[in-house]
N, CA, C and O atoms as a GROMACS GRO file, in nm:
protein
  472
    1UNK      N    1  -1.801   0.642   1.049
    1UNK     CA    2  -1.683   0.726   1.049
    1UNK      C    3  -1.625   0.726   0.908
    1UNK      O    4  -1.636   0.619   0.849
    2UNK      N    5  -1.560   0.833   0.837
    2UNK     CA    6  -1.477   0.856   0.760
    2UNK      C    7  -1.422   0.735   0.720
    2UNK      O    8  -1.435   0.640   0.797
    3UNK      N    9  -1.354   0.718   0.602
    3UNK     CA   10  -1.266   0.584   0.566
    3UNK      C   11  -1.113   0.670   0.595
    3UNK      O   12  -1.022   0.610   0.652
    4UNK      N   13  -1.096   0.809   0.553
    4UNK     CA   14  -0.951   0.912   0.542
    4UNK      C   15  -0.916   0.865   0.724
    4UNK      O   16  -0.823   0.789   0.755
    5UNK      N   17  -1.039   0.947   0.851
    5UNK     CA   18  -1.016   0.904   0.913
    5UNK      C   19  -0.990   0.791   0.997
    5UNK      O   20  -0.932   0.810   1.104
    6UNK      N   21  -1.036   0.642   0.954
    6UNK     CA   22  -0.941   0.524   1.015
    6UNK      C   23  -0.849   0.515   0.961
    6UNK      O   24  -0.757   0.486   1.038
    7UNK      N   25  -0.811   0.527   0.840
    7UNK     CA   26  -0.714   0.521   0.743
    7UNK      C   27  -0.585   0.584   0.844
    7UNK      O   28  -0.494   0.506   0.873
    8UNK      N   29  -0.578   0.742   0.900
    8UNK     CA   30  -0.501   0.855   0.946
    8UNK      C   31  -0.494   0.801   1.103
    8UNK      O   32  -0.404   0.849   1.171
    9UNK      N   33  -0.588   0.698   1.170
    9UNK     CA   34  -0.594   0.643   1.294
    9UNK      C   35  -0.498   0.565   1.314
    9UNK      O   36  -0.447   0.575   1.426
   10UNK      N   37  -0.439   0.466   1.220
   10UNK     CA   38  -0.335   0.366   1.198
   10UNK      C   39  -0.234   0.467   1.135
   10UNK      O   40  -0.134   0.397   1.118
   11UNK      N   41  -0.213   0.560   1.103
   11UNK     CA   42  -0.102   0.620   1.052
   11UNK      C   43  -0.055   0.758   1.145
   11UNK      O   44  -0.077   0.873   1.108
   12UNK      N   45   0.012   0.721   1.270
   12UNK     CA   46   0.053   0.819   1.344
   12UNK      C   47   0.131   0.924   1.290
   12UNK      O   48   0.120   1.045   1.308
   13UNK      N   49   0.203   0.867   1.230
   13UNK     CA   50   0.345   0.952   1.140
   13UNK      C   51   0.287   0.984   1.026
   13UNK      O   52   0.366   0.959   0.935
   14UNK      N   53   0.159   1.039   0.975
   14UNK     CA   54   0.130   1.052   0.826
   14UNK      C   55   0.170   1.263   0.828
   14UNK      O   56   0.227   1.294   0.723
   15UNK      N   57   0.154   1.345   0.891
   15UNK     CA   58   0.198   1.444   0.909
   15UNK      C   59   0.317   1.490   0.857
   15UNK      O   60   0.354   1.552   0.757
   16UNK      N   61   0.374   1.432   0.975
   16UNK     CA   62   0.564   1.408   1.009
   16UNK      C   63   0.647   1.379   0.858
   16UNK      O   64   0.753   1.422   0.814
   17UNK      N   65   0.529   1.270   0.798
   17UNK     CA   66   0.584   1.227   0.646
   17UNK      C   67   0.532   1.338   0.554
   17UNK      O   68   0.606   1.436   0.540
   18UNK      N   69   0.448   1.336   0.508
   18UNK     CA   70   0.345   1.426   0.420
   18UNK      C   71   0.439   1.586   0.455
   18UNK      O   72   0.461   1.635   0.344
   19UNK      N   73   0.477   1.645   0.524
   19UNK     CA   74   0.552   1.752   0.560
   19UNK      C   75   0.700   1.761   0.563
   19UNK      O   76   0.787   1.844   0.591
   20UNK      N   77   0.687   1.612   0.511
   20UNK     CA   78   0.880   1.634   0.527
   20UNK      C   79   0.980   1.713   0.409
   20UNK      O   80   1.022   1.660   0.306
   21UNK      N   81   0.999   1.813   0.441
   21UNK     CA   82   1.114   1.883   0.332
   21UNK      C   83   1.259   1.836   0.254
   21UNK      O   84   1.374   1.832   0.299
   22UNK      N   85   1.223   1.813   0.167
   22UNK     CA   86   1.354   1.719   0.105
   22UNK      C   87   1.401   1.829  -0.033
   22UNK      O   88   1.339   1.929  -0.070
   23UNK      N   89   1.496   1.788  -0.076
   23UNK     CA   90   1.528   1.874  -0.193
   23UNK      C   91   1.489   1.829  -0.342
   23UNK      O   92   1.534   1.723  -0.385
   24UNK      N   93   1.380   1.933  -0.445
   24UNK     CA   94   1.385   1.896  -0.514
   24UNK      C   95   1.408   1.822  -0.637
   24UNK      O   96   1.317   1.779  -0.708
   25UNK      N   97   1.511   1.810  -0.655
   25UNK     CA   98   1.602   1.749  -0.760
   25UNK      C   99   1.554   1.575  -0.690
   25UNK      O  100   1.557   1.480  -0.769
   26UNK      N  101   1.509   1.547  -0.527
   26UNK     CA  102   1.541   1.430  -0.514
   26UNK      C  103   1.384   1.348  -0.537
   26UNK      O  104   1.294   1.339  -0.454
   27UNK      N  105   1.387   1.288  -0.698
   27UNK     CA  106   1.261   1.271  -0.774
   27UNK      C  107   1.258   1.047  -0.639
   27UNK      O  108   1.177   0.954  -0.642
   28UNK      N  109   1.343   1.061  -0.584
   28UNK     CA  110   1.321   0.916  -0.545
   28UNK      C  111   1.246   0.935  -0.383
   28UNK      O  112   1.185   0.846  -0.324
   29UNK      N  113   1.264   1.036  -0.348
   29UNK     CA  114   1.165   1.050  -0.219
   29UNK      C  115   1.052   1.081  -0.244
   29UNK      O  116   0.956   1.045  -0.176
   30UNK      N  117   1.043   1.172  -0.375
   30UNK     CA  118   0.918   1.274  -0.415
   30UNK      C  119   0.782   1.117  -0.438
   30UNK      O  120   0.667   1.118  -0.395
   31UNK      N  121   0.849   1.001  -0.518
   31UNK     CA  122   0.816   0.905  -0.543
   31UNK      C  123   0.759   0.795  -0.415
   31UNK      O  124   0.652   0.734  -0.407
   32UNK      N  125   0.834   0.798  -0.357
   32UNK     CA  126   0.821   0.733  -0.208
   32UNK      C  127   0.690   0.806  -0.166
   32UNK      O  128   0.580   0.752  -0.152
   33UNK      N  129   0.711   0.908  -0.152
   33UNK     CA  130   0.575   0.994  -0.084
   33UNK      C  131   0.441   0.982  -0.124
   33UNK      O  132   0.351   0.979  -0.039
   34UNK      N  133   0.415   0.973  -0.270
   34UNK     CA  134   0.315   0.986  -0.336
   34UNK      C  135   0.301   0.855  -0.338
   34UNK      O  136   0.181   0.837  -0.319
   35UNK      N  137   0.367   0.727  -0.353
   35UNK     CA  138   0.366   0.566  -0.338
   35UNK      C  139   0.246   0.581  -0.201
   35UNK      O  140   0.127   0.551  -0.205
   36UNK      N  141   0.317   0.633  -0.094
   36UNK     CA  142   0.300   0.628   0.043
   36UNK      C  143   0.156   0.670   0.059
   36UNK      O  144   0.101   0.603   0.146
   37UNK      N  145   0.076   0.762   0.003
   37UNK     CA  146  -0.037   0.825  -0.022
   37UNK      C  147  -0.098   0.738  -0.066
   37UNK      O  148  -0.139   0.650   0.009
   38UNK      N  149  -0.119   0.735  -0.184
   38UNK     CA  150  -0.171   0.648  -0.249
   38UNK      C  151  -0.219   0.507  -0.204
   38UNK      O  152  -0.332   0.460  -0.218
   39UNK      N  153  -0.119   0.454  -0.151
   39UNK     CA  154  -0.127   0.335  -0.109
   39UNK      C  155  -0.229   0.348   0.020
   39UNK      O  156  -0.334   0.285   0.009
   40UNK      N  157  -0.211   0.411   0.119
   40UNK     CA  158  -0.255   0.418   0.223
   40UNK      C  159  -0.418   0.457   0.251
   40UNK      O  160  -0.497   0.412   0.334
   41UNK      N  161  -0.437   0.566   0.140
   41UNK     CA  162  -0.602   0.617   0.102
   41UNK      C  163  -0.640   0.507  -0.008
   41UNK      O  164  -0.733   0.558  -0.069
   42UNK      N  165  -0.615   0.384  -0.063
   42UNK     CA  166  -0.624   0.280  -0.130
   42UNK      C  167  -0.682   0.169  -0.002
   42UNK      O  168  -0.768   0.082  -0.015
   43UNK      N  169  -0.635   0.192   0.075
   43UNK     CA  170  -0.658   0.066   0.112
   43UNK      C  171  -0.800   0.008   0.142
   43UNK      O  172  -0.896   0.077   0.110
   44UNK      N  173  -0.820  -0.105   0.197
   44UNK     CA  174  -1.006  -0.127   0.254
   44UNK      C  175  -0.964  -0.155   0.384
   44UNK      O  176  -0.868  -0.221   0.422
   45UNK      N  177  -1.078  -0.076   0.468
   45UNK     CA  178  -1.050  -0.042   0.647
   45UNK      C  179  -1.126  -0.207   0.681
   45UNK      O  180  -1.092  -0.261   0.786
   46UNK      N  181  -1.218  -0.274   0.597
   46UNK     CA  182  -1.239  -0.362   0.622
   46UNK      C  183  -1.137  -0.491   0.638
   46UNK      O  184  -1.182  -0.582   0.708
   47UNK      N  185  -1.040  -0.506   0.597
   47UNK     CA  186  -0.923  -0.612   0.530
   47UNK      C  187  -0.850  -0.563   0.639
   47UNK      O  188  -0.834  -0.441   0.644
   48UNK      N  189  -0.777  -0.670   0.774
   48UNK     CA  190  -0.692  -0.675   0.845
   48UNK      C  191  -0.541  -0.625   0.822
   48UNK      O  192  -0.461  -0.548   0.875
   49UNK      N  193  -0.549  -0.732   0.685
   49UNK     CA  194  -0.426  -0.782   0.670
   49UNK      C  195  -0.349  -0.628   0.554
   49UNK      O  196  -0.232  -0.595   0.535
   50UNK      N  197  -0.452  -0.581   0.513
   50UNK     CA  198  -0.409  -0.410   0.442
   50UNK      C  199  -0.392  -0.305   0.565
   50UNK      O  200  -0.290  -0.236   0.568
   51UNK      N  201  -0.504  -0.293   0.678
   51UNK     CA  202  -0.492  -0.231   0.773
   51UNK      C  203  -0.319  -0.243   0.817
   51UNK      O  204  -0.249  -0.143   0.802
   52UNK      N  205  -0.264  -0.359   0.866
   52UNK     CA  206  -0.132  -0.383   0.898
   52UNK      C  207  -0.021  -0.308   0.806
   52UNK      O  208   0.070  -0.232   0.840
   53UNK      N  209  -0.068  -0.367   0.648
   53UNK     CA  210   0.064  -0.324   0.566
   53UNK      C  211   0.012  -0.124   0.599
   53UNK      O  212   0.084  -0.030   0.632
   54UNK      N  213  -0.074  -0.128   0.581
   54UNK     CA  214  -0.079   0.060   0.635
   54UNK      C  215  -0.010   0.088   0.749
   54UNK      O  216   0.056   0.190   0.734
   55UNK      N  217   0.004   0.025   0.886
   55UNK     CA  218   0.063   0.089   0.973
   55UNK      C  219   0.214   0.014   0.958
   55UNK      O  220   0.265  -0.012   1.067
   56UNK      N  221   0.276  -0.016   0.868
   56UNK     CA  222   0.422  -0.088   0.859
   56UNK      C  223   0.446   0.033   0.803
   56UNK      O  224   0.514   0.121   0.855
   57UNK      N  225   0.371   0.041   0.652
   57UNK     CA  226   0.439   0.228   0.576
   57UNK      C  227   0.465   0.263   0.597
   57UNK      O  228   0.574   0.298   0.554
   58UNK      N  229   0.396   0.328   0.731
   58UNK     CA  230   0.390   0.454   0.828
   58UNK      C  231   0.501   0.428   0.897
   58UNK      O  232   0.599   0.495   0.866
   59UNK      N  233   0.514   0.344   0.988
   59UNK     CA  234   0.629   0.317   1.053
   59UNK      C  235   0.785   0.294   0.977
   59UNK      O  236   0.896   0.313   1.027
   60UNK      N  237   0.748   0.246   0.831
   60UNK     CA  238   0.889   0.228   0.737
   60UNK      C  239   0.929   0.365   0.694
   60UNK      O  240   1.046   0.387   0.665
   61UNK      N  241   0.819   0.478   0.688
   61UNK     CA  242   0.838   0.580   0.626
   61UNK      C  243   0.899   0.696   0.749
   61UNK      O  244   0.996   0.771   0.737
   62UNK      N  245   0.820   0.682   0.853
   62UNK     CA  246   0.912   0.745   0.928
   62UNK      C  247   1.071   0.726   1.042
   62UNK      O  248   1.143   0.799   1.111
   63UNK      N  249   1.062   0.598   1.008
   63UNK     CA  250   1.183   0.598   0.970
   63UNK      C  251   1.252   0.677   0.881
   63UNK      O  252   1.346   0.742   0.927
   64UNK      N  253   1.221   0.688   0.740
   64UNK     CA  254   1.312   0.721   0.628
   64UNK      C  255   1.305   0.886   0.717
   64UNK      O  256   1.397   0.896   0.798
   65UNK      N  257   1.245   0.967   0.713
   65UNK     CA  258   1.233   1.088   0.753
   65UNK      C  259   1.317   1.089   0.848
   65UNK      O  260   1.391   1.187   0.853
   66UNK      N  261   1.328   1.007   0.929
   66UNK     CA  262   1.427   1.042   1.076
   66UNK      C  263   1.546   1.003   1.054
   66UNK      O  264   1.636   1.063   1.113
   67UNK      N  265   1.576   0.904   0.975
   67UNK     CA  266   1.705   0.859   1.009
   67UNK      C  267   1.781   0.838   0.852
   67UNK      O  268   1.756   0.759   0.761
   68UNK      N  269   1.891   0.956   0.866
   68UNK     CA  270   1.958   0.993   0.704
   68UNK      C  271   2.014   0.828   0.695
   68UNK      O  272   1.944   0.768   0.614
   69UNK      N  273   2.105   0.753   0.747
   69UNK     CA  274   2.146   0.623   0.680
   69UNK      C  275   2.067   0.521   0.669
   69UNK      O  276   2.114   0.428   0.605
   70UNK      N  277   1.944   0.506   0.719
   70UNK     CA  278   1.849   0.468   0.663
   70UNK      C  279   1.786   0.482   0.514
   70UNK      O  280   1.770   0.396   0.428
   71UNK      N  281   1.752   0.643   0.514
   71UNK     CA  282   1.731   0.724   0.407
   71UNK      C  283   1.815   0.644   0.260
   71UNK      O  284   1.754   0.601   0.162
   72UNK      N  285   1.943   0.642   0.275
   72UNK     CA  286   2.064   0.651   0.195
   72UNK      C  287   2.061   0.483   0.132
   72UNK      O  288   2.073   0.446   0.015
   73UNK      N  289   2.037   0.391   0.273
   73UNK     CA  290   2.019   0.235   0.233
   73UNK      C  291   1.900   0.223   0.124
   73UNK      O  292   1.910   0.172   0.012
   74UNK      N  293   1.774   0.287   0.187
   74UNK     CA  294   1.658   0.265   0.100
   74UNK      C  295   1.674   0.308  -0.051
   74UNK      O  296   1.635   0.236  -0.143
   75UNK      N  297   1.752   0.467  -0.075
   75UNK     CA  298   1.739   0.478  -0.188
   75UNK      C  299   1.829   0.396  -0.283
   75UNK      O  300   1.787   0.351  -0.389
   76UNK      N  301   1.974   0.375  -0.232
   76UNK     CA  302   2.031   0.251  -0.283
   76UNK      C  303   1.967   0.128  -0.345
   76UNK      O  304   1.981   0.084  -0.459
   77UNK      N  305   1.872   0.067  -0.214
   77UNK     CA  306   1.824  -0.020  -0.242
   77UNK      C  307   1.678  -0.034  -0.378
   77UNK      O  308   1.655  -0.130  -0.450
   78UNK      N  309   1.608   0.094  -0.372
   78UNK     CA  310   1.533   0.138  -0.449
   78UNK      C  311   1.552   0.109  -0.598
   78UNK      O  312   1.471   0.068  -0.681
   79UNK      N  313   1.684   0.142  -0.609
   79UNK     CA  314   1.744   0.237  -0.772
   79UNK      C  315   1.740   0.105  -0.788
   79UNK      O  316   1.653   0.090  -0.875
   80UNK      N  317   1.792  -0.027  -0.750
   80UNK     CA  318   1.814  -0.196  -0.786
   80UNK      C  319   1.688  -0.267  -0.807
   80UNK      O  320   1.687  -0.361  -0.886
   81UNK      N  321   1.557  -0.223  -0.732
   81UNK     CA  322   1.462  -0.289  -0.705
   81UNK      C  323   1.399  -0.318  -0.863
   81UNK      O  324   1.398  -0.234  -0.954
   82UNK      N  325   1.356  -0.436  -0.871
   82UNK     CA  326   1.278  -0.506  -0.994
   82UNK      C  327   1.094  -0.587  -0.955
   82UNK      O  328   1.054  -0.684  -0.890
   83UNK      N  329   1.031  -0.483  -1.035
   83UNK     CA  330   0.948  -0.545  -0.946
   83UNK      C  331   0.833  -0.585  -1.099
   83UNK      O  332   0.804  -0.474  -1.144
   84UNK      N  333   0.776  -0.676  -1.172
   84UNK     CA  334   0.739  -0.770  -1.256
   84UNK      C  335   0.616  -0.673  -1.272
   84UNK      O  336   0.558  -0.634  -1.170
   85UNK      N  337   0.574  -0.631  -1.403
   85UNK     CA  338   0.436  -0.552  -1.468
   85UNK      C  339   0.347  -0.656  -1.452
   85UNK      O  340   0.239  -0.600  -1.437
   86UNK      N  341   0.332  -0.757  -1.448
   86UNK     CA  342   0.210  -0.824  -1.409
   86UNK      C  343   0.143  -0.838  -1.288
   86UNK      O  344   0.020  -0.849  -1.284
   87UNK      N  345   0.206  -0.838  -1.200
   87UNK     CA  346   0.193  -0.797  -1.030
   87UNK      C  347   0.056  -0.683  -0.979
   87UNK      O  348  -0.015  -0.618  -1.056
   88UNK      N  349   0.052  -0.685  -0.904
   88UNK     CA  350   0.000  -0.509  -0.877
   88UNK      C  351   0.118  -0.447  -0.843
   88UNK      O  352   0.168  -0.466  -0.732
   89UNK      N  353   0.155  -0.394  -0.904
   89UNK     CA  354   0.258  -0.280  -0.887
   89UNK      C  355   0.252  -0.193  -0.761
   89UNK      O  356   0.353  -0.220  -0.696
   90UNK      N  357   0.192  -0.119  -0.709
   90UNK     CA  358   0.158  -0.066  -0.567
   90UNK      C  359   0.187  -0.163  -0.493
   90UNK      O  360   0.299  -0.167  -0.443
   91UNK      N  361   0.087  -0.272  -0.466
   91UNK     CA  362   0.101  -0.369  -0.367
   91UNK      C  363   0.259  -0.434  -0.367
   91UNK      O  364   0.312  -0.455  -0.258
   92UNK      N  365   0.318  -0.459  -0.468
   92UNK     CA  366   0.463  -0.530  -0.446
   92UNK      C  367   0.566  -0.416  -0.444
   92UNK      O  368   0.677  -0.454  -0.407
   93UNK      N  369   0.557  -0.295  -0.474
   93UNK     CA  370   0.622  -0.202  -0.392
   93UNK      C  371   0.665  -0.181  -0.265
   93UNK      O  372   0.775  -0.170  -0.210
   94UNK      N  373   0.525  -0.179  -0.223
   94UNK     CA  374   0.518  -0.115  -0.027
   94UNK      C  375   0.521  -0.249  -0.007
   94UNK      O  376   0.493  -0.263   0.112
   95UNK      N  377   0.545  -0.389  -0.072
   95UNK     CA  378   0.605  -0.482   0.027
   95UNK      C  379   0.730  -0.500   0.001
   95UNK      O  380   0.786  -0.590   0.063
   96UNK      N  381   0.793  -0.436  -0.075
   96UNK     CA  382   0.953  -0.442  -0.107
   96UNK      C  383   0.998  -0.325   0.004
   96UNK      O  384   1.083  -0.347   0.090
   97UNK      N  385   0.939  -0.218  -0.009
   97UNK     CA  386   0.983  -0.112   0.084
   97UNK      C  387   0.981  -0.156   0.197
   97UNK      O  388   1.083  -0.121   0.256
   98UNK      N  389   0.879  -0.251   0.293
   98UNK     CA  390   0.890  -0.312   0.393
   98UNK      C  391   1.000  -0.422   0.427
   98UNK      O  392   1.055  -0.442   0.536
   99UNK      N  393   1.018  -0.489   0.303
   99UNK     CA  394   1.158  -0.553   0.347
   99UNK      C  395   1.249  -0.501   0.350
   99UNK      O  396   1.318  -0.515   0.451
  100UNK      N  397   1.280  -0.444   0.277
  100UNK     CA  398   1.444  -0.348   0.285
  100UNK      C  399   1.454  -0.318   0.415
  100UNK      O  400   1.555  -0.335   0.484
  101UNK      N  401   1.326  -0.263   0.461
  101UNK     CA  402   1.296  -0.212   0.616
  101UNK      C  403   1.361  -0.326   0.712
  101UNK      O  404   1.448  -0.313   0.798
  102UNK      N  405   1.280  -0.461   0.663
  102UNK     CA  406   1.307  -0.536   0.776
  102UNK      C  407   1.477  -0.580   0.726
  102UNK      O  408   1.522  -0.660   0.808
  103UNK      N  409   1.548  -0.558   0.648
  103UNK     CA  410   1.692  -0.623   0.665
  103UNK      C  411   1.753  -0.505   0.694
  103UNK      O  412   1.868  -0.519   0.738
  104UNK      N  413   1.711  -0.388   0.685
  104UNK     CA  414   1.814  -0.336   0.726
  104UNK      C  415   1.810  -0.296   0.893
  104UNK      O  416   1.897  -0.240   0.960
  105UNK      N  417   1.643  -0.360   0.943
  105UNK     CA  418   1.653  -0.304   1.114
  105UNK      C  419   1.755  -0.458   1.150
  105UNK      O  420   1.855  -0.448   1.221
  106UNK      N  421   1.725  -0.558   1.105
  106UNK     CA  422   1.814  -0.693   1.119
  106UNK      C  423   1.972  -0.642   1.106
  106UNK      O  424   2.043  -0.667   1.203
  107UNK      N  425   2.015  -0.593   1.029
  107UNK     CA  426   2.172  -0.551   0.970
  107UNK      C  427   2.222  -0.430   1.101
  107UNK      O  428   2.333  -0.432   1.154
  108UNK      N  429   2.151  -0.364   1.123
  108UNK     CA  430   2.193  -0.267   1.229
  108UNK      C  431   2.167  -0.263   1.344
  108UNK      O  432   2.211  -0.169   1.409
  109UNK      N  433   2.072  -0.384   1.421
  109UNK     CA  434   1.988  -0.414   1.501
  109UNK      C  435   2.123  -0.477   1.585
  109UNK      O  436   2.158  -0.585   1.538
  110UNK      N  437   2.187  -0.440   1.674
  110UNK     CA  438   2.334  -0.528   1.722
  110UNK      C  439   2.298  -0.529   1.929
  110UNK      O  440   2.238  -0.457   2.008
  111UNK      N  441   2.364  -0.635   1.934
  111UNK     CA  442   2.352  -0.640   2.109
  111UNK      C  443   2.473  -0.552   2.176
  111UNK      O  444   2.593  -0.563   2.152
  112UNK      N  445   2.430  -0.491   2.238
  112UNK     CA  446   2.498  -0.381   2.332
  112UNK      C  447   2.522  -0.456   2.440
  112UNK      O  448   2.437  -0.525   2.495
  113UNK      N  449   2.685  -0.440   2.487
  113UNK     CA  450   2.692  -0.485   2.611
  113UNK      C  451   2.763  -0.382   2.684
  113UNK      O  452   2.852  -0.303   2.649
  114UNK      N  453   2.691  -0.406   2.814
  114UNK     CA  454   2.722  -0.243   2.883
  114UNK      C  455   2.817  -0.343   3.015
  114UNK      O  456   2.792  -0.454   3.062
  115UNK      N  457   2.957  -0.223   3.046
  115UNK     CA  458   3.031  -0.330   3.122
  115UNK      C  459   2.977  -0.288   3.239
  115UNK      O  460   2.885  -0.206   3.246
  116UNK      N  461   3.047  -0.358   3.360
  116UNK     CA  462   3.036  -0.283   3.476
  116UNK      C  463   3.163  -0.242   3.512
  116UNK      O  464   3.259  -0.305   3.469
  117UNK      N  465   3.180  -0.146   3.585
  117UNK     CA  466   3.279  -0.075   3.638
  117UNK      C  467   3.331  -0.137   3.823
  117UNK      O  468   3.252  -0.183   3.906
  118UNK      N  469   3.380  -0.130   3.829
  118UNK     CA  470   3.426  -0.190   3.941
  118UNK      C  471   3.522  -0.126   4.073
  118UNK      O  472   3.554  -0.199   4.167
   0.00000   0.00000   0.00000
């Protein structure tokens, strides 16, 4: 089989993303997107542990597409991000983008209590 297609097998939301209409001027999504590409047709279908960070993207990214205060946290968080030229640069990206992910589902993630009526 294809490598594009396992690659697009783990990436349900690659469409949904790849199609999403944003406004020019906004060079920090345009960035996100092409990160998001890249990274994802990069990866080796052999390696578990890349397979995973591919379907987190996907799932971090559509998020960003669906949900504007999401959107708004990430790019915040983006414009601050420092990430060391000796590194792989790609790879410590889409794992920074994944954390932001995970503090901000932690930060908004709250227990609902539903009363009863009586």
């Amino acid at each position: 089989m294809d490598k594009n297609k396992i690659i697009l097998h783990y990436c349900p939301n690659f469409y949904k993303i790849i199609n999403f209409d944003y406004f020019a001027e906004d060079l920090i999504t345009d960035k996100l997107l092409k990160v998001y590409r890249s990274f994802i047709f990069s990866a080796d279908v052999n390696n578990p542990e890349e397979i995973q960070k591919v379907a987190e993207i996907d799932k971090v990214l559509a998020k960003y597409v669906d949900d504007y205060l999401f959107r708004k946290e990430m790019k915040h968080s983006l414009t601050t991000l420092q990430i060391k030229k000796t590194s792989n640069v790609l790879q410590s990206l889409v794992d920074s983008i994944i954390s932001i992910f995970n503090k901000y589902e932690e930060g908004t993630t709250r227990r609902i209590y539903v009363s009863r009526w009586i």
